[in-house]
Phi, psi and omega in degrees: 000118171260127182241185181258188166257329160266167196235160136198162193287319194256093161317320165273034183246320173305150193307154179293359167277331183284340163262349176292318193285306177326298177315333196254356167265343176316313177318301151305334153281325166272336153314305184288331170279336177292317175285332190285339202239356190042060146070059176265163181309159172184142225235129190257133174205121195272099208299164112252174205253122169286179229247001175220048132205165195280111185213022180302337149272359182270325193275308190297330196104350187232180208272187077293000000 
């Protein structure tokens, strides 16, 4: 399980550094698990906040 170190509700609000370093680490940890592991099946899934309600303290942790 990969988590971030900051939290927010909307995955797709974040700054674009925040998806460049995801990419690169993603790249990297499944290149080390495809070799280590002979390439096994694995389910990639991106927790997000939904998109028609306000639910931004409920995903982050804090209160409003």
């Amino acid at each position: 399980m990969l988590l971030p170190r900051s939290h927010a509700s909307r995955y797709e609000e974040a700054p674009r550094h925040v998806f460049e370093s995801l990419a690169r680490m993603l790249k990297s940890v499944i290149t080390r698990i495809d070799r280590a592991l002979e390439a096994p099946p694995y389910n990639l899934i991106i927790h997000s906040a939904p998109f028609s309600e306000d639910t931004s303290s409920f995903f982050t942790g804090t209160s409003s």
